[in-house]
C-alpha positions in Angstrom: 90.8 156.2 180.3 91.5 152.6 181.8 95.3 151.3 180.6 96.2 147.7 180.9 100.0 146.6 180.7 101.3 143.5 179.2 104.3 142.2 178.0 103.1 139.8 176.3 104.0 138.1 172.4 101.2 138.1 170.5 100.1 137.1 167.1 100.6 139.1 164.0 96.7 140.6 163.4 96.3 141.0 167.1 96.8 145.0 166.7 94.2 145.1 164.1 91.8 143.3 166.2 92.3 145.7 169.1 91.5 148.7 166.6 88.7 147.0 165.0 87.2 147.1 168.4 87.4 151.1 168.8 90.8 150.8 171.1 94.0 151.5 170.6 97.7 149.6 171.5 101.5 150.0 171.7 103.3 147.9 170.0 107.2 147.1 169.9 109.2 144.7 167.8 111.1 142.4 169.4 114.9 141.7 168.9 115.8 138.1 167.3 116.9 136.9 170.8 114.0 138.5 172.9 112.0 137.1 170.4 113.1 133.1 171.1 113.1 134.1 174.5 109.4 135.4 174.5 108.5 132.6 172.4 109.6 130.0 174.6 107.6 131.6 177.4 104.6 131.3 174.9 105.5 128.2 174.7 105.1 127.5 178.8 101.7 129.9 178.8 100.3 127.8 175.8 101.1 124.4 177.3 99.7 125.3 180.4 96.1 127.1 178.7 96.2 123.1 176.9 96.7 121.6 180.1 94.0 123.4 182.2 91.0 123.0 179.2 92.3 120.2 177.4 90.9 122.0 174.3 91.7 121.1 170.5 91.9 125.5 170.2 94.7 125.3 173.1 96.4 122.3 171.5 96.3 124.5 167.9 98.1 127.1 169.8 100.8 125.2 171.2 101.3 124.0 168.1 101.2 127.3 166.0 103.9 128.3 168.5 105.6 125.2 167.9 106.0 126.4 164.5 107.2 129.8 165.1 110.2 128.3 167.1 111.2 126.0 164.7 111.5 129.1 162.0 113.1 131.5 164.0 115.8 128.7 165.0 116.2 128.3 161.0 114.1 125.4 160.7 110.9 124.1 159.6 108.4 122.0 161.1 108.7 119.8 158.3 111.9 118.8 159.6 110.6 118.5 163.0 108.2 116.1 161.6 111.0 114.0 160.2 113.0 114.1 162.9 109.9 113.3 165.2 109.1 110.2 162.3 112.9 109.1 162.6 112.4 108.6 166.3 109.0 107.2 166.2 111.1 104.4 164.0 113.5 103.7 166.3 112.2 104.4 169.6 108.1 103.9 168.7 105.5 106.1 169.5 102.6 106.1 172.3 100.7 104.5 171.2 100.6 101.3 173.0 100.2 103.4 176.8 102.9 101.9 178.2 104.1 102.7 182.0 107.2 101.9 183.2 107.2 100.8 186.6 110.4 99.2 186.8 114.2 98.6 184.8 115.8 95.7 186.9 119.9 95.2 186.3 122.5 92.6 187.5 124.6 96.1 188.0 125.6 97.7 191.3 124.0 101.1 191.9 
């Protein structure tokens, strides 16, 4: 019998997938603070899978994580969207592709 380890969070149907296949998996459920923990390294591991394929599936993840933060830290992403809409009002957005090269100032370093 072969036996790979992971510690690893996974979505919710992931265990039924496994059995569907004809194996079998250990489970455990996290604690509220390993949870935000682990989900903030799923959050590194799905920006990274995004930035190495540069795939709309990657970019779904990322976000679908996104989401799962903002609940277990009591919000919503609704209110990440307003937030993110407040800024885009007073600081813009990216759209334009702007670099900034250079901030020149009359002050002493």
């Amino acid at each position: 019998m072969r036996k790979i380890k992971y510690h690893k969070l996974v979505r919710d149907l992931i265990p039924e997938i496994i059995a569907s296949s004809g194996k079998t998996c250990t489970t455990a459920i996290l604690s509220d603070a390993d949870y935000l923990t682990m989900l903030d390294a799923k959050l590194n591991e799905e920006l990274a899978e995004y930035q190495e394929s540069k795939s709309m599936e990657e970019l779904a993840d990322l976000l679908e994580v996104m989401r799962a933060v903002a609940k277990a830290r009591g919000s919503s992403m609704e209110e990440v969207e307003q937030i993110r809409r407040e800024k885009a009002i007073k600081r813009g957005g990216f759209d334009k592709k702007l670099l900034l090269t250079e901030v020149q100032s009359e002050e002493k370093p």
